[in-house]
N, CA, C and O atoms as a GROMACS GRO file, in nm:
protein
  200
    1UNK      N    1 -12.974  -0.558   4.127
    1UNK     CA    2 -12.997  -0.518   4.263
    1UNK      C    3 -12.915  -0.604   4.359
    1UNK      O    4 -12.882  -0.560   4.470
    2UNK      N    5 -12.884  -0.717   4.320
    2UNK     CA    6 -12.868  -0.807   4.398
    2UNK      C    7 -12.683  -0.768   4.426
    2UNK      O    8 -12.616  -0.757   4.528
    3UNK      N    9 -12.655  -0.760   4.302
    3UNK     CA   10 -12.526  -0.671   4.306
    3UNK      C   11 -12.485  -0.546   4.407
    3UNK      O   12 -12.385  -0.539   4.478
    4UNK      N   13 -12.543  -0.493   4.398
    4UNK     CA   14 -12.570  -0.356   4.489
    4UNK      C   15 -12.536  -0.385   4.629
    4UNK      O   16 -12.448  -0.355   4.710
    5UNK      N   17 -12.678  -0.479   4.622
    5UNK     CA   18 -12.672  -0.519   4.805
    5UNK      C   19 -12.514  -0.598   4.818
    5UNK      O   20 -12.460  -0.570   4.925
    6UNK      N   21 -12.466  -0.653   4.766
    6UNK     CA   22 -12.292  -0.747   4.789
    6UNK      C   23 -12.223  -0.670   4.768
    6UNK      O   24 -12.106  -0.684   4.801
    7UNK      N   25 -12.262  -0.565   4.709
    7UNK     CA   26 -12.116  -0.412   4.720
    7UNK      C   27 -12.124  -0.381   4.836
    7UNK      O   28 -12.028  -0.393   4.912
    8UNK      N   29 -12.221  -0.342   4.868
    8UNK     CA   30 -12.281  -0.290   4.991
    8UNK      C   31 -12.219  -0.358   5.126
    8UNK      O   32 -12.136  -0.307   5.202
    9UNK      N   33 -12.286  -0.497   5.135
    9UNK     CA   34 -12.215  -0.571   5.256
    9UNK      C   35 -12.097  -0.658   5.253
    9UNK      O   36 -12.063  -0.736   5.342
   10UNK      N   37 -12.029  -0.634   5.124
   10UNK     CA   38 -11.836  -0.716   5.150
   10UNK      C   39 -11.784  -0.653   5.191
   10UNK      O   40 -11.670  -0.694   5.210
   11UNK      N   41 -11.811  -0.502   5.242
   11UNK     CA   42 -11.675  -0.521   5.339
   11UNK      C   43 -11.732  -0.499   5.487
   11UNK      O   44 -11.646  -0.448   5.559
   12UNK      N   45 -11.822  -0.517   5.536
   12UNK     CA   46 -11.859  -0.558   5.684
   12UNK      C   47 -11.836  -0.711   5.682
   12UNK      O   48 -11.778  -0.761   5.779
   13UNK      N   49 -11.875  -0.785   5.584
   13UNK     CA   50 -11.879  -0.923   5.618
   13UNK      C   51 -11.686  -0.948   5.576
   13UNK      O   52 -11.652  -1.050   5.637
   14UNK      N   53 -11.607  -0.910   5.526
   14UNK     CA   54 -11.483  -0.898   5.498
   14UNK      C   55 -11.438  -0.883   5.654
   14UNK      O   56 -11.410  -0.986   5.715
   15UNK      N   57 -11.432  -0.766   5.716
   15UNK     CA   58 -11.435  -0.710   5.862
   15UNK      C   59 -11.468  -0.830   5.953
   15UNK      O   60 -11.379  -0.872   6.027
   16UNK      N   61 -11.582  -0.884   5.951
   16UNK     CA   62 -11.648  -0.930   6.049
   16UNK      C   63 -11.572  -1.073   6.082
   16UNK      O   64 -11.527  -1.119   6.187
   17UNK      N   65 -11.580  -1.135   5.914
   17UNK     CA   66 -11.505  -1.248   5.938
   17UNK      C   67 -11.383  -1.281   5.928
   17UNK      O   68 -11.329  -1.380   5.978
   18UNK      N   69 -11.323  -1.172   5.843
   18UNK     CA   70 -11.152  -1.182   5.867
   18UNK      C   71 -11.123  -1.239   5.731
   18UNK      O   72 -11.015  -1.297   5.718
   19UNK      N   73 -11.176  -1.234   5.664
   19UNK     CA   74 -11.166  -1.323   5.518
   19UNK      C   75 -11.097  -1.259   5.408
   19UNK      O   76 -11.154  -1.163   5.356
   20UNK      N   77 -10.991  -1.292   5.367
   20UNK     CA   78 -10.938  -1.221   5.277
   20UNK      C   79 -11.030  -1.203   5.144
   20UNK      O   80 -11.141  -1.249   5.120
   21UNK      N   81 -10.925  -1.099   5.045
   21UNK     CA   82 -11.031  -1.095   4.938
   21UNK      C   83 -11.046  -1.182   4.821
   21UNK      O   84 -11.130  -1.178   4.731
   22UNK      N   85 -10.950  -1.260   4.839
   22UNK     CA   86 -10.974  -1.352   4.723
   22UNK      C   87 -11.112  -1.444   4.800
   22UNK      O   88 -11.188  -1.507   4.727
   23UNK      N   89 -11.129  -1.443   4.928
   23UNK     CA   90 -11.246  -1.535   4.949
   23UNK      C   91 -11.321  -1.469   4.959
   23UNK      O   92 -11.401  -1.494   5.049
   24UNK      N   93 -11.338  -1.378   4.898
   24UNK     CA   94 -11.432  -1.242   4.953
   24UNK      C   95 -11.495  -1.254   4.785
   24UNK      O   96 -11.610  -1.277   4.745
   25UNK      N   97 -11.416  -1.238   4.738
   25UNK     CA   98 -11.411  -1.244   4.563
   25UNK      C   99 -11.523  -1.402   4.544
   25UNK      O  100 -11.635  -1.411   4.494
   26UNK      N  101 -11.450  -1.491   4.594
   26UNK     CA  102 -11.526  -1.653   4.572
   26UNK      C  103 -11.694  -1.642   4.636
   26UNK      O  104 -11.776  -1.730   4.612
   27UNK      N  105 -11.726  -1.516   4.722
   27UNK     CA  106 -11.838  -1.535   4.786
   27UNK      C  107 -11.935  -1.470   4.685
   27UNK      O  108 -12.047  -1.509   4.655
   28UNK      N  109 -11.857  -1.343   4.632
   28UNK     CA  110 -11.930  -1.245   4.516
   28UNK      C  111 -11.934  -1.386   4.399
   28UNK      O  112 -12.035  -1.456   4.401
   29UNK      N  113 -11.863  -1.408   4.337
   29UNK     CA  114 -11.856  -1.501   4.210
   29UNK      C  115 -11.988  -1.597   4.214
   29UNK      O  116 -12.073  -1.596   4.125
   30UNK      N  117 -11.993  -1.697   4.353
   30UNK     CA  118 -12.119  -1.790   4.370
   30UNK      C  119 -12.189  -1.754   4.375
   30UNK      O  120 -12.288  -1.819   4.340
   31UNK      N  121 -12.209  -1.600   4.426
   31UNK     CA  122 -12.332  -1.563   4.452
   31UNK      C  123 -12.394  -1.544   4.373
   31UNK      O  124 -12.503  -1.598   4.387
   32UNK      N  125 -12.376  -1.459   4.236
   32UNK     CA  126 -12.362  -1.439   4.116
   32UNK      C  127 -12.398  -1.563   3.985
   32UNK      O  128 -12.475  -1.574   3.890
   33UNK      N  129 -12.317  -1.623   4.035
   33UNK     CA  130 -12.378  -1.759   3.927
   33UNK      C  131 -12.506  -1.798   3.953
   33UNK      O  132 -12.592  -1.821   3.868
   34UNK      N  133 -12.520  -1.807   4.134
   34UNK     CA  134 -12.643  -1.844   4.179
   34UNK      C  135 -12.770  -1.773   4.133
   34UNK      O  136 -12.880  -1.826   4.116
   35UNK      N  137 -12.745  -1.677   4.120
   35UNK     CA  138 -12.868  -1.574   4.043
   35UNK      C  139 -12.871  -1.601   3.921
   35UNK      O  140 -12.985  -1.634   3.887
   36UNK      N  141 -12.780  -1.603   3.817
   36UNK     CA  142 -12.790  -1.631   3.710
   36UNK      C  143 -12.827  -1.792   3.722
   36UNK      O  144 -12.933  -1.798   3.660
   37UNK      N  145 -12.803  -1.894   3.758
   37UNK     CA  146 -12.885  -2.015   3.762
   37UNK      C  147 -13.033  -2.033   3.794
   37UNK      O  148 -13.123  -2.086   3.728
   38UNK      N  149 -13.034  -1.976   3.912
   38UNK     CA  150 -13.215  -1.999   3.970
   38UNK      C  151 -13.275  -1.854   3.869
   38UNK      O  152 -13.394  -1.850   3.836
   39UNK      N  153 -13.200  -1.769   3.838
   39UNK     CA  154 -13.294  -1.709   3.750
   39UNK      C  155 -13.337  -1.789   3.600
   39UNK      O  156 -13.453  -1.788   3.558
   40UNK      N  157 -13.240  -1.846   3.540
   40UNK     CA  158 -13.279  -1.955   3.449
   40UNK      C  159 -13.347  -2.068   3.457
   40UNK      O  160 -13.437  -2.091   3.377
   41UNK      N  161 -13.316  -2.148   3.548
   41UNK     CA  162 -13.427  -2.245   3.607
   41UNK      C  163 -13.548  -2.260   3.666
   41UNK      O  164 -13.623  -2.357   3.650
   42UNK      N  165 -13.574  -2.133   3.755
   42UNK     CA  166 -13.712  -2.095   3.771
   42UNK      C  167 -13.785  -2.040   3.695
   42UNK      O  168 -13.906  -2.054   3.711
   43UNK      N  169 -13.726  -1.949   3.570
   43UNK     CA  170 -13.843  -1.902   3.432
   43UNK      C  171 -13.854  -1.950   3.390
   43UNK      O  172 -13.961  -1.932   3.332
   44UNK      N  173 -13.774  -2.089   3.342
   44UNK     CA  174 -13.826  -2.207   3.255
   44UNK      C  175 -13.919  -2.262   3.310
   44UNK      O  176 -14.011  -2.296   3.236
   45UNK      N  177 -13.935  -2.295   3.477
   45UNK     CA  178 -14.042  -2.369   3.539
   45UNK      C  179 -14.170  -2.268   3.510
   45UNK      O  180 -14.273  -2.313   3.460
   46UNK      N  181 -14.155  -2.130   3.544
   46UNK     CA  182 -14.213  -2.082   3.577
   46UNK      C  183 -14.315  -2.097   3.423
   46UNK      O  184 -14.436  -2.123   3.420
   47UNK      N  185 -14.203  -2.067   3.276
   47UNK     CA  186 -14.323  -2.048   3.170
   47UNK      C  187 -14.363  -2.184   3.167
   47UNK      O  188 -14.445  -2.198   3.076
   48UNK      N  189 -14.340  -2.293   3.230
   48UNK     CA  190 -14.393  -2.434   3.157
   48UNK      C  191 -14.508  -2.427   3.284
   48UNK      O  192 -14.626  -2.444   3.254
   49UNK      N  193 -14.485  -2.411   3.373
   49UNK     CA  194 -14.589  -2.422   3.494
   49UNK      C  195 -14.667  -2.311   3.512
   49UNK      O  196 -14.766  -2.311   3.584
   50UNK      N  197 -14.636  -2.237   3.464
   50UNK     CA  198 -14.736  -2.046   3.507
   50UNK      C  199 -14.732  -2.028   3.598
   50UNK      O  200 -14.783  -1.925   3.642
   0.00000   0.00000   0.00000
């Protein structure tokens, strides 16, 4: 989903800020890891903590 929504808003925020696409590309990429990180780090908390 989270994908979806960053298809969705790169190219208003592309537009808005003037950002080419390779930095456009670097915003999708972090964003991306970032989900895949806190999704790994918070289910581990989550099964050790409930």
């Amino acid at each position: 989903m989270d994908f979806n929504f960053m298809s969705f808003a790169l190219s208003s925020i592309i537009a808005s800020l003037g950002i080419s696409t390779v930095q456009a590309g670097w915003i999708t990429t972090i964003t991306q890891w970032g989900v895949l990180l806190g999704g790994l780090l918070f289910g581990l908390l989550s099964d050790k903590y409930g």
